[in-house]
N, C-alpha and C positions, 0 to 999 in steps of 0.2 A: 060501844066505842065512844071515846070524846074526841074530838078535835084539838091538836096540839096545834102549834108552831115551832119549826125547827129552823135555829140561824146558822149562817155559814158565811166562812170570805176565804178568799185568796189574793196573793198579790201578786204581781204577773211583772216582766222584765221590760217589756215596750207597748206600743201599741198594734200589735199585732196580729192579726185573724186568728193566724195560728195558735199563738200563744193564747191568746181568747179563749177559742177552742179547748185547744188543751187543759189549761186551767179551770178551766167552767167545767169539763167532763170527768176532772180529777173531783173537784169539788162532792159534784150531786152523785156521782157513786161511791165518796166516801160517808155524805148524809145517807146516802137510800143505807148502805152497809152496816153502817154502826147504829143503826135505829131500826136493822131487820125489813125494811120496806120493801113494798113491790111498787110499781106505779098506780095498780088500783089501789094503794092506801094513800095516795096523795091527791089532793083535792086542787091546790095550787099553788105556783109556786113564782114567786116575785123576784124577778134579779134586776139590780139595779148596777150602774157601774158609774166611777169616779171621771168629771167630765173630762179628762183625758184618753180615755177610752172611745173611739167613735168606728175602730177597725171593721166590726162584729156585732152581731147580735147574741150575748152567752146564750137566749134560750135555743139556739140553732143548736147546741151540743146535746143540751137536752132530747130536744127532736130526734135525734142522732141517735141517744141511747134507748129509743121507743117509747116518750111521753108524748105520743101522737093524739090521747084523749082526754090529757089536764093540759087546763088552760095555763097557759102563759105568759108575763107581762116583764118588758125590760125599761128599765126608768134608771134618770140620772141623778146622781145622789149629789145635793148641793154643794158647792162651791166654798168649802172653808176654807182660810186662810191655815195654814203648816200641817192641814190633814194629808194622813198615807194619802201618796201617789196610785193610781194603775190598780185600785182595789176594784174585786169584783164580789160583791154582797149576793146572797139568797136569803129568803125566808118562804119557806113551804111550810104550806096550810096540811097535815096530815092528820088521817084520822088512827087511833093506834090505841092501846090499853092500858099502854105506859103511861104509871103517876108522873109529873111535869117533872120532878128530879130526877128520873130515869133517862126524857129527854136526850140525846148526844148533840148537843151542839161542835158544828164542826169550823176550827179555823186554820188555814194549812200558810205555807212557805212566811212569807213577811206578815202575812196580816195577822198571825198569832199577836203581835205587837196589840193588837185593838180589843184583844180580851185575854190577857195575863193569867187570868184566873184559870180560865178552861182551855187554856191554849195546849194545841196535844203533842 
């Protein structure tokens, strides 16, 4: 097994628990899905959100979907002048067999804007 990294974002309509929620649960089981994952193949996983966000915690959705034994950490992602609004970022540490361009990095509703290239 090697250890990858898989990124993901979503962009969310307010600041809202719910929609937090929501979005952050859309999110990591569209990562865990298209990269085949269980939770034992995730090691950990970093959600950060844009400082407009203060509603929620995304890795409570996590929790939610039974990552009750990878660690989890929510950080806020600095302060740029004209960056997306209301993004919510992941990057999970997995371990998996997949060459790095197998990978699916996942980026859903507005935040496709932040990677053109792979946006789905």
């Amino acid at each position: 097994m090697t250890v990858r990294a898989v990124r993901g974002a979503t962009q969310i309509d307010a600041d809202e628990r719910g929609q937090i929620l929501e979005a952050t649960t859309e999110l990591v089981t569209e990562v865990m899905s298209r990269n085949e994952l269980s939770t034992d193949d995730v090691i950990s996983v970093i959600f950060t959100v844009t400082p407009d966000l203060t509603a929620e915690f995304p890795a409570l959705a996590a929790r939610k979907l039974g990552f009750h034994e990878v660690p989890l950490l929510c950080a806020t992602e600095i302060g740029v002048p004209g960056a997306l609004p209301r993004v919510i970022r992941l990057m999970a540490h997995i371990e998996t067999d997949r060459p790095r361009a197998d990978v699916q990095h996942v980026y859903l509703r507005g935040a496709t804007a932040l990677r053109l290239d792979i946006a789905q």
